[in-house]
Structure formats: structure tokens, C-alpha cells
N, C-alpha and C positions, 0 to 999 in steps of 0.2 A: 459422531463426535459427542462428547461427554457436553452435556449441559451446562451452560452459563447465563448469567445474567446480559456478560458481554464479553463478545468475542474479540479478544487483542490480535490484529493481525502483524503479525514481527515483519516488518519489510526492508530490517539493515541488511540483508545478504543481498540484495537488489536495490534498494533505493540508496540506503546506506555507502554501499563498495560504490557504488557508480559515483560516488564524486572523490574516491580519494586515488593518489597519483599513481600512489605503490600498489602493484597488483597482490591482491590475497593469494598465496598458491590452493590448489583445488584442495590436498588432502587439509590443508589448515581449516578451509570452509568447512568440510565434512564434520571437523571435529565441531565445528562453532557450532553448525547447526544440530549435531548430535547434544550437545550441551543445552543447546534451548528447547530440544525438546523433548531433556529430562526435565524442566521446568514445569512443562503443564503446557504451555504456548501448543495451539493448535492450528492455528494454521502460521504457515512461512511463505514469504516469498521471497523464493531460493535463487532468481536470478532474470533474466530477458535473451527474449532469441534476439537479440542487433546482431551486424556482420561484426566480426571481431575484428575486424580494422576500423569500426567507429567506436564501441567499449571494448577493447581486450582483458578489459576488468572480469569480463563476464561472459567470455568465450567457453569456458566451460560449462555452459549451465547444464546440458542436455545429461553428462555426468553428475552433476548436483541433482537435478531432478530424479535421476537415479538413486542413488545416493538418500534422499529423502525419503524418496518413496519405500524405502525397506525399513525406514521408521515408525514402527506403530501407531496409530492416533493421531497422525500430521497430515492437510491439509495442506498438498505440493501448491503453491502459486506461483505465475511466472507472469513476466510482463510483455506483451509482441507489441513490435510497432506498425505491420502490414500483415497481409495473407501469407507471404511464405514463413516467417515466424511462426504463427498459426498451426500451419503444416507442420515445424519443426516441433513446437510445442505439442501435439496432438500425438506425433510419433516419441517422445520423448516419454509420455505417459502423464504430464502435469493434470492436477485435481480442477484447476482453476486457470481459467487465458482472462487475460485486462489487456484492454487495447488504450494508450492517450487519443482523447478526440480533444485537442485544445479550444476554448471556446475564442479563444481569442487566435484568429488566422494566423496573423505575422508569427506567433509562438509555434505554431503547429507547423508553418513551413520552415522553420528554424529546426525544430524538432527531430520532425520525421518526412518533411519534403513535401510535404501535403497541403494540400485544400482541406477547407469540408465538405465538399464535393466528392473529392478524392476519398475523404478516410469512410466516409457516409458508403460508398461505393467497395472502399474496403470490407467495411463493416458486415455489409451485407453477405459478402462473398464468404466472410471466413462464418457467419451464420448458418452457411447452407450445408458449411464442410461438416459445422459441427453436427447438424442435426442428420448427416451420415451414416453414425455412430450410431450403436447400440444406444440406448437410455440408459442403462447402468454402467456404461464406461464413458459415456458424454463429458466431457469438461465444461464446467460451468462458465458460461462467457460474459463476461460483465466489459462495461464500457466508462471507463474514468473519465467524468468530462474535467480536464485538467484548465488552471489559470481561471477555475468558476469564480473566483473572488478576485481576481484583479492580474493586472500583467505587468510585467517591468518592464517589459519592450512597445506594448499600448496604453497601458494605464488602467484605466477605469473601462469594466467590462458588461456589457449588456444583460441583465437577467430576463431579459426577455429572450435574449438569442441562447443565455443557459437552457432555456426552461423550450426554446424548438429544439437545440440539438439532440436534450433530453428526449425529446419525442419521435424525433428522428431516428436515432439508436434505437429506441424500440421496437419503430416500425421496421425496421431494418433486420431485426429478430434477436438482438443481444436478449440476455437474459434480465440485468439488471444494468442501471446505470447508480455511477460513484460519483460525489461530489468531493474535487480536488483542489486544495486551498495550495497549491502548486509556488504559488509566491511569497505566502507567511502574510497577505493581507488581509484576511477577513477579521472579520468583527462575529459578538453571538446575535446582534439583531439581526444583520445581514444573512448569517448562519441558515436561523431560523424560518427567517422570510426567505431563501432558499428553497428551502425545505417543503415549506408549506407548495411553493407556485408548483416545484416540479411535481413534489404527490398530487397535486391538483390536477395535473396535464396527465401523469404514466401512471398514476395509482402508489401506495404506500409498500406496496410488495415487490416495485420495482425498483426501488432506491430503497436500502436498509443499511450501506455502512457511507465512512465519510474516511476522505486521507487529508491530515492538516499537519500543517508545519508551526514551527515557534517561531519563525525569522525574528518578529515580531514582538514574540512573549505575548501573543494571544491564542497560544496552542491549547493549555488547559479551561482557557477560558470558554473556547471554543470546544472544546471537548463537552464541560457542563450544558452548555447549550444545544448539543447536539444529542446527550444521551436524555435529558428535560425533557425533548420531543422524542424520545422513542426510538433512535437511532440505536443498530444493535453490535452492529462493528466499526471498530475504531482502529485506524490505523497508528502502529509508532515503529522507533524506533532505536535500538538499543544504543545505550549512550548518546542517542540525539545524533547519531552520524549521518549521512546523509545531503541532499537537493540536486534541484534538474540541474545538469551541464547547458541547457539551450535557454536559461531564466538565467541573466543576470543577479548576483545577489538572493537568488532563494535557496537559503542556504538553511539546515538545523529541522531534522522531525521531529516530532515530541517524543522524551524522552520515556519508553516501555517501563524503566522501572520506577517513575514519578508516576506516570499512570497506572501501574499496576495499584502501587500504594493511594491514589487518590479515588480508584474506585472501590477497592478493599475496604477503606474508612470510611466509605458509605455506607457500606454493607450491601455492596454490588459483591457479586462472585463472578473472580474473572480465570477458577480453577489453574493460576499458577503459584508456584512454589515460590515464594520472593526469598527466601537463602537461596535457592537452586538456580534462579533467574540472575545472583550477586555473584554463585560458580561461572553461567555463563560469561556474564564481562568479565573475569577475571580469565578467563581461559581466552577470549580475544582480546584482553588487552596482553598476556604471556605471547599469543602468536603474531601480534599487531603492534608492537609495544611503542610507535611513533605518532600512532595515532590518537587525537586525545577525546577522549569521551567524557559528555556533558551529562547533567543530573541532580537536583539534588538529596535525593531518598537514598542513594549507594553512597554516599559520604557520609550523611550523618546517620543512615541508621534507622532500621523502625523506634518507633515512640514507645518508653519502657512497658512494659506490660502487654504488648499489643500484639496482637498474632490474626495472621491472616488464617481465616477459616478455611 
């Protein structure tokens, strides 16, 4: 993968489609994600192995994965919610498996039917599948601990039980684990003092990207706080599409092309095209045209004179 400052991971073709009613058809996807990565965007997550009678939004993924994969310089990502996912992802060819470990139970049984008992027990299983595999076709298996900031259905969530499930997942043999602001309510002090307890517990090599939402409009904010400490992948996504179906009200990712633009004017390098990335939403909002997409960089414009490096 080409070099950056920070790696934007695009996860509207997954996080994004999963909450809206009208299904994308599979060749419309092909083209969206062919669009974003003429952008520069390196890594995609292009979809989730669910049974297509709980998303049929996303029954095509294993096509998409395809599909991707004949994309140059793209980083397939897919999202499983058990071991036979796993399996499907694994034969599908994906770069990258994320599995939700809810830190908050009620969520995770809501979710995906699970304990953490259960998904801990999952975890494991789909650890052993992976390391099966050759090392140079291995898919990198990370573990999203999802609702780390807080739950709509419990509330206020333990960062003490964040920082064992963290530990847990490792032992367990995931590669990395992901901190998931799943409900749009964290904070950057919270962020932070995250950040620090789990590197404390699994090491700083074990947690390196974060997924947050804006529910809230504390998506950028939490961003700053997150790349402060060293965090090196950020999740978004395109026009803020996007949230979980099993979280009441978490709804809006943060928006790829305000964060392209707010780590650019840093003078981070995040190696996308921001005209090519303004083709992409215009090419899904052509194929999507019901759908409305949030932002505010693609309406008003880079700032006169300014050019992304």
C-alpha cells in the first residue's frame, strides 16, 4: 500500500448501504467503488457476510469482494458477524475480516445473538481458521469492540470491561482490536483515556485505527483526538451515510470528504484525490439519487488557493 500519514478507511459500501431501505444493485456498487478507488482511498469495506434474509442490502458481497479485488492498490475489507461468515469471507478472497464484539451485552445480543462468551468463543474459532492459511494470503483479522463509548439500549458502558474484552480478543488470537464509538457518543477525553488503558493492557501495535460516528457532531472532534495520540486509521464515510440497524438512533459516520479535507490542511497525507473523491459522490448520488448525503467540504469547496498535496 502506498504510504500515508493516515489511512482513510471508506466503509459506506458496508456501514454506509446497511442502513438505507432501497437496495443498491450489485453493478451500481461496482461502479461506486471503482470511483473511490480512483480517488486514492485504499482501503474499502465493500460489504458483510450476514444471511441475506437479515441484510439483503448486502447479499452480494462475495461478488463485490470480487469485484474489488481486481482493483489495484485496494485493501478488500468485509465485516463477519460469526465463524461461518469467516469461512465465507476467507473463500471470497477479502484482504481484511472485522468481527462486532459489543462491549455492551444487550447490544451484541441484539446484534448478532451473542454473548461474550459466545462471540469470545467465536473469535477464537475463526483465529485458528485464519492462521490455516498461508501467511501471504492470511486475511488480517481485527476485532471491533463496538458501543466502546456508550450504548442506547444500556447507557453508560464500562471501560474497564472495554479494556478485558480488549484483552480477551487478543488472547483469543485476533490480530488487532478496533475501538467503536458505535452510538455517536464519545467524547476526545474519553477517546483518549481509551486509548491509553487498552495500549496499556494489549500493547500499542494492537489497537492502531478507531471507527466513530457524528451522531453527536463529536465525529471530527474525536478524530483530532484520536490522530493527537498516534492513531493511524480512521474510519468514514462517504456523505456521512451510514449506522447500526440494532443501536437505536446511531445514526451518521463522519463525513470522508470533511475528513479528507481536515487532515490535508494539516498537512497530514491521506494520498486521496479530493476532485476524484467529489466524482465519487457524484457518481452515487447519479446511481442513488434518493439518498441524501451529508458534508460540508463537497458544497462549499476547497479554500481558494489550496490544493491537496
Amino acid at each position: 500500500m502506498k504510504k500515508t500519514d493516515i489511512l482513510i478507511s471508506e466503509v459506506g459500501p458496508r456501514d454506509g448501504l446497511q442502513s438505507l431501505s432501497g437496495i443498491m444493485p450489485t453493478e451500481a456498487k461496482k461502479q461506486w467503488i471503482t470511483a473511490l478507488a480512483k480517488s486514492g482511498i485504499q482501503e474499502i469495506e465493500v460489504g458483510s457476510f450476514v444471511p441475506a434474509k437479515v441484510l439483503p442490502q448486502l447479499a452480494d458481497t462475495a461478488e463485490i469482494v470480487a469485484h474489488a479485488r481486481s482493483i489495484a492498490g485496494v485493501q478488500v475489507a468485509v465485516l463477519v458477524p460469526n465463524y461461518r461468515g469467516a469461512e465465507n469471507a476467507i473463500a471470497a478472497g477479502a484482504h481484511k475480516i472485522s468481527i462486532p464484539l459489543s462491549v455492551s451485552e444487550t447490544h451484541s445480543l441484539k446484534n448478532v445473538k451473542r454473548s461474550h462468551e459466545q462471540m469470545i468463543s467465536e473469535i477464537t474459532r475463526i483465529a485458528e481458521l485464519v492462521k490455516t492459511i498461508p501467511k501471504a494470503d492470511r486475511p488480517h483479522f481485527e476485532v471491533g469492540l463496538s458501543t466502546a463509548f456508550g450504548c442506547s439500549l444500556e447507557g453508560a458502558v464500562s471501560e474497564d470491561l472495554v479494556v478485558r474484552l480488549a484483552e480477551a480478543s487478543i488472547a483469543a488470537g485476533c490480530d488487532e482490536v478496533g475501538l467503536s464509538d458505535t452510538t455517536g457518543s464519545g467524547n476526545p477525553a474519553q477517546l483518549k483515556r481509551l486509548l491509553r488503558k487498552v495500549w496499556e493492557a494489549v500493547g500499542r501495535d494492537k489497537l492502531t485505527g478507531v471507527h466513530l460516528h457524528n451522531t453527536r457532531g463529536q465525529g471530527l472532534a474525536n478524530v483530532l483526538a484520536a490522530i493527537d495520540m498516534g492513531v493511524e486509521t480512521i474510519d468514514s464515510s462517504m456523505g456521512g451515510i451510514g449506522g447500526c440497524p440494532a443501536a437505536p438512533g446511531a445514526s451518521g459516520n463522519i463525513v470522508t470528504e470533511d475528513l479528507v479535507f481536515l487532515l490535508e490542511s494539516m498537512g497530514l497525507s491521506t494520498g486521496i484525490n479530493f476532485d476524484a473523491l467529489c466524482d465519487a459522490r457524484r457518481v452515487f448520488s447519479e446511481l442513488m439519487p434518493d439518498v441524501e448525503l451529508y458534508g460540508f467540504t463537497p458544497l462549499a469547496g476547497l479554500p481558494k488557493g489550496f490544493e491537496i498535496k
